[in-house]
C-alpha positions as CSV (number, residue, x, y, z in Angstrom):
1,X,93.0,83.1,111.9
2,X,90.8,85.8,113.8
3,X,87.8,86.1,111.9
4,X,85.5,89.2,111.8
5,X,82.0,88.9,113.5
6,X,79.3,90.3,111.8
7,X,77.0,89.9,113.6
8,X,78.6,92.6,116.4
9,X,77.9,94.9,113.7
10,X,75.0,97.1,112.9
11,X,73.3,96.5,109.7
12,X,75.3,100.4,107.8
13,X,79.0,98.9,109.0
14,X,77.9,95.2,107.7
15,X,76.8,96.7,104.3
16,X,80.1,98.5,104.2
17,X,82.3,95.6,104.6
18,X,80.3,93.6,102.4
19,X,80.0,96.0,99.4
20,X,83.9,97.5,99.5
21,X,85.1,95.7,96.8
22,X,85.6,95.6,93.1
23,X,83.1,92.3,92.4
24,X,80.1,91.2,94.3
25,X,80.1,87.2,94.2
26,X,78.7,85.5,97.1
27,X,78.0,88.7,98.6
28,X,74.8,90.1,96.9
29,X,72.3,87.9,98.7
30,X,73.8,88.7,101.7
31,X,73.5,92.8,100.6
32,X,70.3,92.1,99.4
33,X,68.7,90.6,102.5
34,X,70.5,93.9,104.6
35,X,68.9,96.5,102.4
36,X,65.0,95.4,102.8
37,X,65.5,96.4,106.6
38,X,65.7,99.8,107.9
39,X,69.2,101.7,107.1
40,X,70.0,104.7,108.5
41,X,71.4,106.5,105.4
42,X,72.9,109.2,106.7
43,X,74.8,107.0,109.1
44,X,76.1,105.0,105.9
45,X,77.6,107.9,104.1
46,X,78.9,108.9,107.2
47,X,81.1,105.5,107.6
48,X,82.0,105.3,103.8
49,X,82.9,108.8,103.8
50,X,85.3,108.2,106.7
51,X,86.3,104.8,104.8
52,X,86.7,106.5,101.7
53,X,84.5,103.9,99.6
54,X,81.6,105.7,99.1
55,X,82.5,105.8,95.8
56,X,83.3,102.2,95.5
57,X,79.8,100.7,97.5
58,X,77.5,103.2,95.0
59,X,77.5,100.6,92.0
60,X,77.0,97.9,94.2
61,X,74.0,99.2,96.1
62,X,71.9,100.7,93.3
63,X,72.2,97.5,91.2
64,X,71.6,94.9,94.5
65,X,68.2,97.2,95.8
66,X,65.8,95.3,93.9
67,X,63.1,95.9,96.4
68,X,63.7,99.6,96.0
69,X,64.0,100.2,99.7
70,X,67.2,102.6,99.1
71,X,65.1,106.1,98.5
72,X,65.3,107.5,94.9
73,X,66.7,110.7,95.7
74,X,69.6,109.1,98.0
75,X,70.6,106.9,95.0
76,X,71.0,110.3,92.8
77,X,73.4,111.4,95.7
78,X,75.3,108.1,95.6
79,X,75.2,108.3,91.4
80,X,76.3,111.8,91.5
81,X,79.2,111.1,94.2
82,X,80.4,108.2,91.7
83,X,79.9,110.4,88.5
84,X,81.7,113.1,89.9
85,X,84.9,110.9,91.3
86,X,84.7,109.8,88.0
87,X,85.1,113.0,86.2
88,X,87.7,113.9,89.0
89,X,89.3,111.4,88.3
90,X,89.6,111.6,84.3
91,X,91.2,115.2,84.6
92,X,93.8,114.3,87.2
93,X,94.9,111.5,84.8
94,X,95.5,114.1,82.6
95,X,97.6,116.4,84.4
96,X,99.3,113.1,85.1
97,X,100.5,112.9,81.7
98,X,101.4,116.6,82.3
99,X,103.5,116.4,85.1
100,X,105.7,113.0,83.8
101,X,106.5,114.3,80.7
102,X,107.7,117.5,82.7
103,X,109.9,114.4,85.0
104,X,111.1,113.2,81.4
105,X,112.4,116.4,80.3
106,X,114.3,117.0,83.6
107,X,115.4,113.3,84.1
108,X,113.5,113.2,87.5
109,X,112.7,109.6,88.3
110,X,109.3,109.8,90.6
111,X,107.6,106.9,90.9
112,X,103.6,106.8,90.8
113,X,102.3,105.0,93.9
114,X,98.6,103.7,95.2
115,X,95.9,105.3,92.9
116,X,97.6,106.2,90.0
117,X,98.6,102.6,89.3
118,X,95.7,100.7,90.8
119,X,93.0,102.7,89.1
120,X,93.8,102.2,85.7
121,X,94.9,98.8,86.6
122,X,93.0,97.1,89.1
123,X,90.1,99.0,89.7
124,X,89.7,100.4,86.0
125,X,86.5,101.9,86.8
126,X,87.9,105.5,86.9
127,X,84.7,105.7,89.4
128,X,85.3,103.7,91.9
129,X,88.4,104.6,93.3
130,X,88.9,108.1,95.1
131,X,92.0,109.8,94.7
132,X,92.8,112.6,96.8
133,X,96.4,113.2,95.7
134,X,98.8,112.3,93.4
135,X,101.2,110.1,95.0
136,X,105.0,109.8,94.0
137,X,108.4,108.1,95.3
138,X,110.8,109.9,95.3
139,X,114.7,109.9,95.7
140,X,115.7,112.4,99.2
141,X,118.1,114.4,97.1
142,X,115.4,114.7,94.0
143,X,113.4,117.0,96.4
144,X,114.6,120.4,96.0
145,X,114.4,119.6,92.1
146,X,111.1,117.9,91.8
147,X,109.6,120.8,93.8
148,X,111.3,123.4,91.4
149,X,110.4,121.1,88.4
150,X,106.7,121.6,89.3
151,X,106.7,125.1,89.9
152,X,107.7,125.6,86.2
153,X,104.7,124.0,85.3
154,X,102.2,126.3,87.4
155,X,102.4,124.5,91.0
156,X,102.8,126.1,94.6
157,X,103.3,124.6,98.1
158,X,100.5,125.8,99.7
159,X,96.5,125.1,100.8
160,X,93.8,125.3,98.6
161,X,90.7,127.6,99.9
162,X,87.2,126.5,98.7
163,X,85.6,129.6,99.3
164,X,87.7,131.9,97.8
165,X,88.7,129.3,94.9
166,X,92.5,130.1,95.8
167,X,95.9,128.6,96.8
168,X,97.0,130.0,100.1
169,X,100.9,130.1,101.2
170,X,101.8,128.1,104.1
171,X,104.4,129.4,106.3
172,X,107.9,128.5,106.4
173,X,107.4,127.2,109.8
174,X,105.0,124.7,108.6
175,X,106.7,123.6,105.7
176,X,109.8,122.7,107.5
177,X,107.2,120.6,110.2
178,X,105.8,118.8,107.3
179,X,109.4,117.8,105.7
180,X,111.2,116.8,109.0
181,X,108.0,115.0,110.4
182,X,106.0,113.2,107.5
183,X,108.4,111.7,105.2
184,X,106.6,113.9,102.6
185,X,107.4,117.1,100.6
186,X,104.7,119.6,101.4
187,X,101.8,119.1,98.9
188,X,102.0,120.9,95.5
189,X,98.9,122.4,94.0
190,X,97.7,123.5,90.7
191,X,94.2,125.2,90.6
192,X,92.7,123.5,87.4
193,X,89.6,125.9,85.9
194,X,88.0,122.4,86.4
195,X,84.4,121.9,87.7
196,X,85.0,118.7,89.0
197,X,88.7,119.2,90.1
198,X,89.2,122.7,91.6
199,X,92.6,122.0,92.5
200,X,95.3,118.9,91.5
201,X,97.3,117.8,94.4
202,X,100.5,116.0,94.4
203,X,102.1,114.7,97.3
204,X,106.0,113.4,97.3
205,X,107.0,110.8,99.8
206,X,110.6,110.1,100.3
207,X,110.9,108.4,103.8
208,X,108.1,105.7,103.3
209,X,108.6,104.6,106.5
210,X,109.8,107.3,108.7
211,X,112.7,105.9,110.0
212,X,114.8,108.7,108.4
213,X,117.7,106.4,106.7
214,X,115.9,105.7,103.5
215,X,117.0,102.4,103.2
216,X,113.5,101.5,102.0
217,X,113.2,104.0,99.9
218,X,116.3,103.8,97.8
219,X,116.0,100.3,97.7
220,X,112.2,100.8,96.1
221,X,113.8,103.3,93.7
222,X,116.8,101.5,92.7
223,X,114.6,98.0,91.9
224,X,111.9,99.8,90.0
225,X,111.1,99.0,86.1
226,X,110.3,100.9,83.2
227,X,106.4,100.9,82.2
228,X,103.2,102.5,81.1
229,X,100.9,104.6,83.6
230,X,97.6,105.6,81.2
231,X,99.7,105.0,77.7
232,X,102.9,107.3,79.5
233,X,105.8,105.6,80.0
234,X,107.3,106.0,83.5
235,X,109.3,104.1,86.6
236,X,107.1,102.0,88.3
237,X,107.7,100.3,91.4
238,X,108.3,96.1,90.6
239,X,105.0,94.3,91.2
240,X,105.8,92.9,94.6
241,X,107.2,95.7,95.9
242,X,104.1,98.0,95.2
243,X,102.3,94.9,97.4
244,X,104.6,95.8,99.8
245,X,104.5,99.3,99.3
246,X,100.9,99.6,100.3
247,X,101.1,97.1,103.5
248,X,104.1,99.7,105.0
249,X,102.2,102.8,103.8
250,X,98.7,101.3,105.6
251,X,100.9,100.2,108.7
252,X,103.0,103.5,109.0
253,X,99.5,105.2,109.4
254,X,97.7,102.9,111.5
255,X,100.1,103.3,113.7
256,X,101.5,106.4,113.9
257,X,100.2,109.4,116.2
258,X,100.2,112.4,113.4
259,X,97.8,110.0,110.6
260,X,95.2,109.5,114.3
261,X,95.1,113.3,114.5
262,X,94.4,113.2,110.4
263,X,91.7,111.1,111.4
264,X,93.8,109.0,108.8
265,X,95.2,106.1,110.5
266,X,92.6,103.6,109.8
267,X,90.2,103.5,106.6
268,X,89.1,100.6,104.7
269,X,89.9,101.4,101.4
270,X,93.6,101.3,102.2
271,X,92.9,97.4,103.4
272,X,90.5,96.9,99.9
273,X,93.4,98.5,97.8
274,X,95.9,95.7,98.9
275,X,93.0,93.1,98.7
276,X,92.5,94.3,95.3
277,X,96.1,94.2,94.4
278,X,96.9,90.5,95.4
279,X,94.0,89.8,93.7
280,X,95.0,91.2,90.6
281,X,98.4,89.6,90.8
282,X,96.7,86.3,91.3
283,X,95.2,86.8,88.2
284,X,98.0,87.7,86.1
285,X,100.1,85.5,87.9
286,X,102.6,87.9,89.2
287,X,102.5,87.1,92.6
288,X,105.2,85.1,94.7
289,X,104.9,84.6,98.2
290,X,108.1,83.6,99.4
291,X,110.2,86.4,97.5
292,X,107.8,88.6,99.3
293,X,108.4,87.5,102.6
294,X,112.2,87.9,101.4
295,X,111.8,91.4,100.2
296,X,109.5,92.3,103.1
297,X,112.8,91.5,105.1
298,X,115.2,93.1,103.2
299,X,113.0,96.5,103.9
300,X,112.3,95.8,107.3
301,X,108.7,96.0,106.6
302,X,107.7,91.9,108.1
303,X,105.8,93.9,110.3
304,X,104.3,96.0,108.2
305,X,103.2,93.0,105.7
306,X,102.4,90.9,109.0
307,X,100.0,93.5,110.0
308,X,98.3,94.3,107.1
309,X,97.2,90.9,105.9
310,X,96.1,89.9,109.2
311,X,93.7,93.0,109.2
312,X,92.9,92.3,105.7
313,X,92.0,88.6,106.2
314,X,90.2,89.5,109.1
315,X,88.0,92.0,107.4
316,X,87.5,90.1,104.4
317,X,87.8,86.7,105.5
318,X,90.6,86.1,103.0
319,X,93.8,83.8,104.2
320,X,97.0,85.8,102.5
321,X,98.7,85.3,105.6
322,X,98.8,82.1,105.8
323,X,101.2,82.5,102.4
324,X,103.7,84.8,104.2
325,X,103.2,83.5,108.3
326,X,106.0,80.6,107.7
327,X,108.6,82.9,106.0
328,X,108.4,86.1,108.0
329,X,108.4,83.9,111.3
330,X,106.6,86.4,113.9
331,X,106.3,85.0,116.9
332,X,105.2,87.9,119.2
333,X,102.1,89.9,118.0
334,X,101.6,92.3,120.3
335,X,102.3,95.2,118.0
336,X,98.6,94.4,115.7
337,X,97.7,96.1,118.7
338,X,100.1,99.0,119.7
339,X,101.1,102.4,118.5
340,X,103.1,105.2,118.3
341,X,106.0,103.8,119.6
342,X,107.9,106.3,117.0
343,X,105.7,109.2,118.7
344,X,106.4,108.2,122.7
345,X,109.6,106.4,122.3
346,X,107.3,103.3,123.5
347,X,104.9,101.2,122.4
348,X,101.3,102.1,123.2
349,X,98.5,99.4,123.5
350,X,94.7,100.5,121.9
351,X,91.7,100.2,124.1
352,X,89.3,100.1,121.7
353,X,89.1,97.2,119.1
354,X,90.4,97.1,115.5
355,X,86.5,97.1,114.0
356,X,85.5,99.6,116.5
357,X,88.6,102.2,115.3
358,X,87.6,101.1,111.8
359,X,84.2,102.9,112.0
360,X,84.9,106.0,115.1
361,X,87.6,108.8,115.2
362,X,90.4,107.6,117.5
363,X,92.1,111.0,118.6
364,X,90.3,110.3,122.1
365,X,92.7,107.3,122.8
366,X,95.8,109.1,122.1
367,X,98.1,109.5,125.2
368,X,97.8,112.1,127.2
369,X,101.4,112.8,127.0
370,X,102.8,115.1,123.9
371,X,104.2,113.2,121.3
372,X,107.6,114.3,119.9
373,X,105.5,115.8,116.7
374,X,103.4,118.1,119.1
375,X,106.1,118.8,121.0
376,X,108.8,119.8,117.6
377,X,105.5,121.4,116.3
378,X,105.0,124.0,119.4
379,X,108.6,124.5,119.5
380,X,108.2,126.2,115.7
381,X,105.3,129.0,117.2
């Protein structure tokens, strides 16, 4: 099992890997030692930003600097990033409730993915987690109805403008990229008269994998089980298959051309959430490896799984893999290391390193040739 170094990294990156998690064990003296050197703040919030963990680290660090060497008024930036996510966080849960009951009353079945489920049940700090959207599942021939469902209830496809505090139309043109291309309904937005949450986004995703049969997908939908979401019954995705769920939604953007361009395809929260998860499920005793590895196949998402807990272990030093390895039975591995073979019509091999990509923007390693996205996209101007 590949291991990460550490020592390759500078002192912001190690402090990131070793703080991104829910509890600090064995850890904390090796944080501790890291913060009585010389950080480079600003270089930290950069990386954590990008990681999307900022929120997550903040807990970790003001409670481990014992020596005082983080500056006071940086920690009040930190504890007013995690007191506002926090507060974000609390009002989006409760257009959740909002937008269910509105799935109830139409006999919509959308199914809350990432976020919505693991901060109330894994992370259950409503701080520590950063939630951009609000992610559902959702049938292909729900879309025209969930989208009309939501406009009842004050939502618009659109883009939200922070300067002018308003929604702004998208063109026709652009919607129609986004549907064809992403898997994804265009997002819907709702402006809030929030402080903390100017706008709600929610963001329907009906071809998790992009292959355009939505096999997966159905077969997500159709094995899903009632339950409770913040005391509001809904579908949820069966335990496993939200495990799954995660490793194809982290592999689909690692590895696809559009999520590089995002500046989306790699961020270390998505590798902590599915950490986090197993975790959990090891906890409540949930989890079952081999009818994993047997669903993974019946999705054709081995890959995917393969991929993500190899990344996973080798960030964190875990050994999931070694649960699955026997069962999926990979024996050629080149594709840890490829992408956009759904972009070029073939596989294309990374220069830089995993850890490296982890930490820079990756747009610069991209292909010179046009991607089938770019190229559908200019053929819409």
């Amino acid at each position: 099992m590949a291991i990460l170094n550490m020592e390759r990294l500078s002192l912001e990156e190690k402090l990131l890997i070793l703080a991104s998690r829910t509890n600090i064990t064995k850890e904390s003296n090796q944080i501790k030692e890291i913060l009585k050197e010389t950080i480079d703040f600003n270089y930290l919030v950069e990386i954590a930003s990008k990681n999307k963990v900022l929120q997550l680290i903040t807990p970790h660090l003001i409670k481990l600097d014992t020596d005082n060497s983080i500056k006071s008024s940086d920690k009040q930036l930190l504890n007013f990033y995690y007191l506002g996510n926090k507060k974000k966080n609390e009002v989006a849960f409760k257009e959740l409730q909002l937008i269910l009951e509105a799935f109830r009353k139409n006999n919509i079945n959308a199914i809350p993915l990432k976020g919505i489920v693991l901060v109330p049940c894994v992370y259950k700090d409503f701080g520590l987690r950063k939630m951009n959207d609000l992610d559902f599942l959702i049938s292909p021939n729900d879309r025209t109805l969930v989208s009309n469902v939501l406009k009842k209830i004050g939502y618009s496809i659109g883009k939200y403008n922070w300067s002018t505090d308003s929604i702004e139309n998208i063109s026709r043109e652009e919607e129609l990229y986004w549907r064809i291309n992403t898997g994804n309904l265009h997002l819907h937005l709702k402006l809030t008269g929030e402080d903390f949450l100017k706008v709600v986004r929610v963001d329907f995703s009906y071809d998790i994998d992009l292959e355009k049969n939505y096999k997966a997908t159905n077969s997500l939908i159709d094995n899903s089980e009632l339950g409770l979401i913040y005391n509001t019954q809904t579908k949820l995705l069966e335990s496993n298959d939200f495990l799954i769920h995660l490793a194809i939604h982290l592999y689909k953007e690692a590895t696809n051309v559009q999520f590089v361009l995002l500046e989306a395809d790699l961020n270390l929260i998505k590798f902590c959430d599915l950490r986090e998860y197993i975790l959990y499920l090891n906890k409540t005793g949930k989890i079952n490896w081999e009818k994993i590895s047997i669903r993974a196949k019946e999705l054709r998402a081995s890959k995917a799984l393969y991929f993500s807990l190899y990344f996973t272990d080798y960030i964190y030093g875990d050994n999931f893999l070694n649960e699955v390895r026997s069962f999926l039975d990979i024996q050629n591995t080149d594709f840890l290391n490829e992408y956009g073979s759904l972009d070029y019509g073939t596989s294309q091999k990374w220069n830089k390193s995993f850890i490296e990509r982890l930490f820079k923007n990756n747009t610069n390693e991209l292909k010179k040739q046009k991607s089938k996205l770019e190229e559908f996209r200019e053929t819409l101007k």
